[in-house]
Each structure stands twice: as C-alpha cells, then as structure tokens.
Rosetta silent file (secondary structure, phi, psi, omega in degrees, C-alpha in Angstrom):
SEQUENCE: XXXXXXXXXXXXXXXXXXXXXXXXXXXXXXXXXXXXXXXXXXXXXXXXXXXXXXXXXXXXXXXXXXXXXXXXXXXXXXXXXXXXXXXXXXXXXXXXXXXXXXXXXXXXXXXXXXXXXXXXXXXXXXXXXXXXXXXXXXX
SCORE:     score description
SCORE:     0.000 S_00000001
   1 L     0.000  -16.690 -165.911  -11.838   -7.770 -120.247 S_00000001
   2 L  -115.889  -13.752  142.640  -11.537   -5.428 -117.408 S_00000001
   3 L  -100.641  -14.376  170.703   -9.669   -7.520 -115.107 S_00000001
   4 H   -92.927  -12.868  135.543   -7.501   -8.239 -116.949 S_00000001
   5 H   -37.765  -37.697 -161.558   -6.823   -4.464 -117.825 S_00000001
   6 H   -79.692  -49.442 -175.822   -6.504   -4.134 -113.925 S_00000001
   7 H   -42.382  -57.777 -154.403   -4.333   -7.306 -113.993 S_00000001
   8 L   -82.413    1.533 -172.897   -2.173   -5.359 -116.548 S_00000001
   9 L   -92.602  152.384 -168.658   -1.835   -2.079 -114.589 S_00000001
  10 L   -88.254  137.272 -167.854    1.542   -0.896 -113.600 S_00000001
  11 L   -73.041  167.210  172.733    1.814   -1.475 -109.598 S_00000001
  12 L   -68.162  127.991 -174.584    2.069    1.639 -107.681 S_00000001
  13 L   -92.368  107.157 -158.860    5.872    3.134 -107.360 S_00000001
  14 H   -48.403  -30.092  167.289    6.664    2.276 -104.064 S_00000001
  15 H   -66.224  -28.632 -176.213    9.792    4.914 -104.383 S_00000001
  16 H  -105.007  -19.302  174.231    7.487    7.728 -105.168 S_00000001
  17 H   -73.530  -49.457 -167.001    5.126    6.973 -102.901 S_00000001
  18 H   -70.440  -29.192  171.632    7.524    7.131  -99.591 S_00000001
  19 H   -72.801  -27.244  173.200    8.933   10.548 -101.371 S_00000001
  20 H   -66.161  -44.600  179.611    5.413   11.725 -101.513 S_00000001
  21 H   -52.181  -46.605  156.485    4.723   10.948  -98.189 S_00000001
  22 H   -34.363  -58.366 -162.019    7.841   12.632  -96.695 S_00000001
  23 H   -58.828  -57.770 -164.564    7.220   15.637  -99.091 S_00000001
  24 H   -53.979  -46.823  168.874    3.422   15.476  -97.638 S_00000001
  25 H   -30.616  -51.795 -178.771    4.913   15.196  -94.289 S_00000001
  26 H  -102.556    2.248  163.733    7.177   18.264  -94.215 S_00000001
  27 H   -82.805  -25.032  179.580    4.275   20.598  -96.017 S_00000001
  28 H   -71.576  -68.808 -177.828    2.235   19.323  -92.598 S_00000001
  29 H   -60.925  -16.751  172.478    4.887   20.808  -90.507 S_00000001
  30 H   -80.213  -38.599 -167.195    5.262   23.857  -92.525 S_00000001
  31 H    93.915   42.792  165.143    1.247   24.256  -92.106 S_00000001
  32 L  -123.250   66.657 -175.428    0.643   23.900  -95.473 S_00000001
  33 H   -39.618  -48.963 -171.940   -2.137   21.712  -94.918 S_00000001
  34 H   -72.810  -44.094  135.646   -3.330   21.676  -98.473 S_00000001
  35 H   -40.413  -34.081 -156.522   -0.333   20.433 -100.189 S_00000001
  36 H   -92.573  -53.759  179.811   -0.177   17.465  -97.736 S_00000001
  37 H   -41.649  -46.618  169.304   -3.601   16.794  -98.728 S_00000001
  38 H   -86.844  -13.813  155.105   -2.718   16.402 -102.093 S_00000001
  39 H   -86.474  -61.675  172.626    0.017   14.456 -101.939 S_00000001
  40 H   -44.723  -32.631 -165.150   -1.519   12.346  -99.414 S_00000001
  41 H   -62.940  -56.352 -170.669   -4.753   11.642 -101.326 S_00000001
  42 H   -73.826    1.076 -175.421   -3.379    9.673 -103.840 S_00000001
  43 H   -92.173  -19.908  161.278   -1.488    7.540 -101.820 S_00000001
  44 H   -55.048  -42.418  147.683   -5.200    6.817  -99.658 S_00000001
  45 L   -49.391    4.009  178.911   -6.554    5.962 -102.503 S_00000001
  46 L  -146.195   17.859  168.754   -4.299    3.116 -102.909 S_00000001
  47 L    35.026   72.160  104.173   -4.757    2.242  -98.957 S_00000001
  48 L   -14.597  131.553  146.643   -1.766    3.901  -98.057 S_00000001
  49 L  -108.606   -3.752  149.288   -2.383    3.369  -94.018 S_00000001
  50 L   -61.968  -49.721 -165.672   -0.459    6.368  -93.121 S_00000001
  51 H   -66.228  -68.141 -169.118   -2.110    8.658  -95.792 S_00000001
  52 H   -42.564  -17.319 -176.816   -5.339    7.191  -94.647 S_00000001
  53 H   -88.000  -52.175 -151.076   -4.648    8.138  -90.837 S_00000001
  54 H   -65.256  -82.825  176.358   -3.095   11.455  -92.102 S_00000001
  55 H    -6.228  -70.467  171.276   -6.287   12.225  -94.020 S_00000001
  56 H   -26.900  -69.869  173.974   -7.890   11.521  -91.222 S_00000001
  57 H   -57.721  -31.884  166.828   -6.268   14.237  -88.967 S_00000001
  58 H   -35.923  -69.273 -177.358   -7.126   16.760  -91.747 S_00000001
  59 H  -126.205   36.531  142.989  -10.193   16.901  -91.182 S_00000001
  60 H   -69.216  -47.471 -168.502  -11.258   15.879  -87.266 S_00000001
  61 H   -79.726  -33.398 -176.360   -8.733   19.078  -86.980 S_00000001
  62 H    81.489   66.570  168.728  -10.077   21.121  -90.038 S_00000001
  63 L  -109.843   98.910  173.321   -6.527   21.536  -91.715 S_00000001
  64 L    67.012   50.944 -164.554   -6.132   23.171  -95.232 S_00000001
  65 L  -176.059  158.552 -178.679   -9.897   21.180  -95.168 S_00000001
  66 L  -106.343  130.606  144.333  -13.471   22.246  -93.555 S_00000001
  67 L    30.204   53.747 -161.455  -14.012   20.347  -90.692 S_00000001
  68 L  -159.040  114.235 -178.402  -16.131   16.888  -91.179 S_00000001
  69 H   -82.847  -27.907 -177.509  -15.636   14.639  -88.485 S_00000001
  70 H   -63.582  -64.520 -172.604  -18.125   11.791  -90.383 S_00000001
  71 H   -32.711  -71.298 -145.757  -14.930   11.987  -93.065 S_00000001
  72 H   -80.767  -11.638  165.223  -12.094   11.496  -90.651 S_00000001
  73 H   -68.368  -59.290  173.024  -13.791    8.524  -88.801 S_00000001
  74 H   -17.391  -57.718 -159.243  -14.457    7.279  -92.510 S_00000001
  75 H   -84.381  -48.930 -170.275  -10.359    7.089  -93.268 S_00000001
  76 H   -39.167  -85.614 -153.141   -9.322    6.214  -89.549 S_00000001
  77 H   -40.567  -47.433 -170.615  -12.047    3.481  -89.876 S_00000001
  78 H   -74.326    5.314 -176.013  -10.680    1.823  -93.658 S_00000001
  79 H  -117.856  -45.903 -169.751   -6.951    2.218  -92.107 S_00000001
  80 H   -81.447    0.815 -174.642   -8.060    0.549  -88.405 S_00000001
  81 L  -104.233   -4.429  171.396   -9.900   -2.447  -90.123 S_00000001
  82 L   -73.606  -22.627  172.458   -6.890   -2.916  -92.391 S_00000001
  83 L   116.753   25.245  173.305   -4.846   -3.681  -88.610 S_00000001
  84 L   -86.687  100.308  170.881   -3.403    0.095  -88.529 S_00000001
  85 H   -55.225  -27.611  143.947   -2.650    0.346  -85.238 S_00000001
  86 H   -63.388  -12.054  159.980   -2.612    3.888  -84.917 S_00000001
  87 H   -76.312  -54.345  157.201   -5.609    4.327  -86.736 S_00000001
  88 H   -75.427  -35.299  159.116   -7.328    2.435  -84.731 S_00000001
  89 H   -41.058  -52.148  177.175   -6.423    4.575  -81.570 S_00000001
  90 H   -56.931  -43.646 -161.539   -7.435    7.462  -83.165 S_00000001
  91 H   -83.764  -38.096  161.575  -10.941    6.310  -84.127 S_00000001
  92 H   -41.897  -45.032 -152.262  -11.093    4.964  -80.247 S_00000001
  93 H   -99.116   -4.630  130.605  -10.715    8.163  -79.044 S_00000001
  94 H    -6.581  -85.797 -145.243  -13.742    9.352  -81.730 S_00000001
  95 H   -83.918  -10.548 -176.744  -16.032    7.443  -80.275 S_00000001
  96 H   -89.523  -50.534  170.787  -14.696    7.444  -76.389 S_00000001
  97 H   -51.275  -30.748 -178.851  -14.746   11.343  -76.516 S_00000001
  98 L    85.155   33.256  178.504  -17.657   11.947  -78.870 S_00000001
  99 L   -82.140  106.124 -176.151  -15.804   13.952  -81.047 S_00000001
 100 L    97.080  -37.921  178.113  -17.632   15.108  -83.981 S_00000001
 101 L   -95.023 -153.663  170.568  -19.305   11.548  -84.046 S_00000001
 102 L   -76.602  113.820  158.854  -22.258    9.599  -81.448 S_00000001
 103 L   -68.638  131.489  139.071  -19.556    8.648  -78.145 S_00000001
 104 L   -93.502   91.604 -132.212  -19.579    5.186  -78.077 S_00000001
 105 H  -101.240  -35.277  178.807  -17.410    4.153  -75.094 S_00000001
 106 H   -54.200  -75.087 -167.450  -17.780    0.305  -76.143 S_00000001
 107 H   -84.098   -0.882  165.211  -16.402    0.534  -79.384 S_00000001
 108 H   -61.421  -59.814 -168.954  -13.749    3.112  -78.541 S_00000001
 109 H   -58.466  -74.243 -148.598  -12.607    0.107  -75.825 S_00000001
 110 H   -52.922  -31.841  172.016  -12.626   -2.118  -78.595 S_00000001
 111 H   -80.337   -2.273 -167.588  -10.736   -0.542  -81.093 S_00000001
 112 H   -84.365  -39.829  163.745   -8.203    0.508  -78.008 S_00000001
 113 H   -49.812  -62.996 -148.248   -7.883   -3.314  -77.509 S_00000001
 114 H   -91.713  -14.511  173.356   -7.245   -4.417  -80.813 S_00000001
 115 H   -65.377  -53.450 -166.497   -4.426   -1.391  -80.918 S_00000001
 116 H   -52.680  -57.992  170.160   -3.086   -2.386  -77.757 S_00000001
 117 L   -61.940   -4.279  174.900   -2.942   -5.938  -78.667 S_00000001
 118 L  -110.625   34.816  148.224   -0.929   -5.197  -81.440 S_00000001
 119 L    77.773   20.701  176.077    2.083   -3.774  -78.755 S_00000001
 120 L   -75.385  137.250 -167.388    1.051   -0.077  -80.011 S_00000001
 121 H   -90.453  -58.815  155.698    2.237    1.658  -77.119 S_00000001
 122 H   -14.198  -58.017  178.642   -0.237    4.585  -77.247 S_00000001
 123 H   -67.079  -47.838  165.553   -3.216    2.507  -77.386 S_00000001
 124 H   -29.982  -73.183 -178.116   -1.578    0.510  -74.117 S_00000001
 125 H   -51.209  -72.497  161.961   -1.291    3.643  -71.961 S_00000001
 126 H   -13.986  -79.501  173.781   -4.886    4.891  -73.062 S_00000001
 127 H   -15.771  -93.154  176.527   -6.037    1.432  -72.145 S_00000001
 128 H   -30.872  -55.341 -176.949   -4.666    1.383  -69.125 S_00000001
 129 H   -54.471  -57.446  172.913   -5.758    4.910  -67.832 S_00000001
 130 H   -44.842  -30.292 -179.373   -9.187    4.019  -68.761 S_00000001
 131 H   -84.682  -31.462  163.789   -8.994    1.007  -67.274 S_00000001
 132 L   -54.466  141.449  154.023   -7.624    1.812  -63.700 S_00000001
 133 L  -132.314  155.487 -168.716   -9.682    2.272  -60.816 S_00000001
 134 L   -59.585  -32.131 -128.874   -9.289    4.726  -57.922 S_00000001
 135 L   -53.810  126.677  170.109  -10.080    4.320  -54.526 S_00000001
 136 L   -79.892  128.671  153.159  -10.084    6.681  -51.841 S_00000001
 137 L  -109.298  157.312  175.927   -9.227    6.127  -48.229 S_00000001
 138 L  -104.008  137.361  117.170  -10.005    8.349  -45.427 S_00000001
 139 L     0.595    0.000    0.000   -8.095    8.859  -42.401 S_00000001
C-alpha cells in the first residue's frame, strides 16, 4: 500500500524549484544565510545537487548555521556520489586540506579525478597544481 501512495505522489514542481533556488541564491548574496537555508533544504531533500552543494557551504563556512564540518562533507558527499562535479571538488579539498574532517590526501585525489574527468574545469586546475612537480636548478 505504501508504494503505491509514493507511486501516486505529485512529482516535485520543477518551476518552483529553479525559482526557489534563484530566490535562495540572491538571499546568499544578500547574506541572509538563513533564508537560503530554507529554501534550499527542501530542494536537498529531494537531491537537488546544487542545494546539496549549497548546504554544504553553509555549514564548512558556518553561514546563518553553526559550524559542523561532519554535516557539510555529509551533503558534498550524497551530491559527489550522485556525479556532481562540483561537489565532488569541494569534498576533495575536505579531505586534501583537513578541513573540519581527518585529511585524507588519497581520497581528496580521487574525488579530484572523478571531477576532473568529468571536464569540470576547477577540479582540472586543482589536479594539475597538485600534480606538478618542481625542480630546482642551481647555477
């Protein structure tokens, strides 16, 4: 009985969602972090991969939000295993910096990879820089 309630649920409206998102968008640049949040939620909750990244920056940054870095890996991570390339960048640079979580340098390069390989240009650059090496000559 209860899938086919689920079956029977009206899909999410795809028109209100990109106006939420916007709206949520331009409350971020006014620095009205908490609005965005709320507008954003419900569209995460319906794996959104923008809201879920967005989320994300809420709180690695502590915006209209306290702080909790465990959280903001949490959305990055359900947004970068969905293929969000930008999501996954973000969550790279988690774990290659150690911010808030255990640095992991391994799985930073790996999700930095799997961005990169999808032509994210961010992730590419990142790559690369990490990836170069240096050498000095003397004179």
């Amino acid at each position: 009985m209860v899938s086919l309630l689920a079956a029977c649920a009206t899909p999410p409206d795809t028109a209100r969602f990109k106006a939420d998102f916007a709206t949520g968008v331009a409350a971020y640049e006014a620095g009205d972090y908490a609005t965005a949040r709320a507008l954003w939620q419900p569209l995460a909750d319906n794996y959104d991969l923008a809201a879920l990244r967005n989320l994300g920056h809420l709180y690695r940054l502590g915006q209209g939000v306290t702080r909790n870095p465990e959280k903001a890996q949490r959305y990055y991570k359900k947004a970068a295993d969905l293929g969000h390339a930008p999501s996954q960048t973000n969550l790279a640079q988690m774990y290659l910096t150690g911010d808030g979580i255990p640095q992991n340098s391994e799985k930073g390069i790996q999700w930095l990879e799997k961005a990169a390989a999808q032509g994210y240009p961010p992730a590419q650059k990142l790559l690369a820089i990490r990836s170069q090496r240096f050498e000095f000559h003397r004179r």
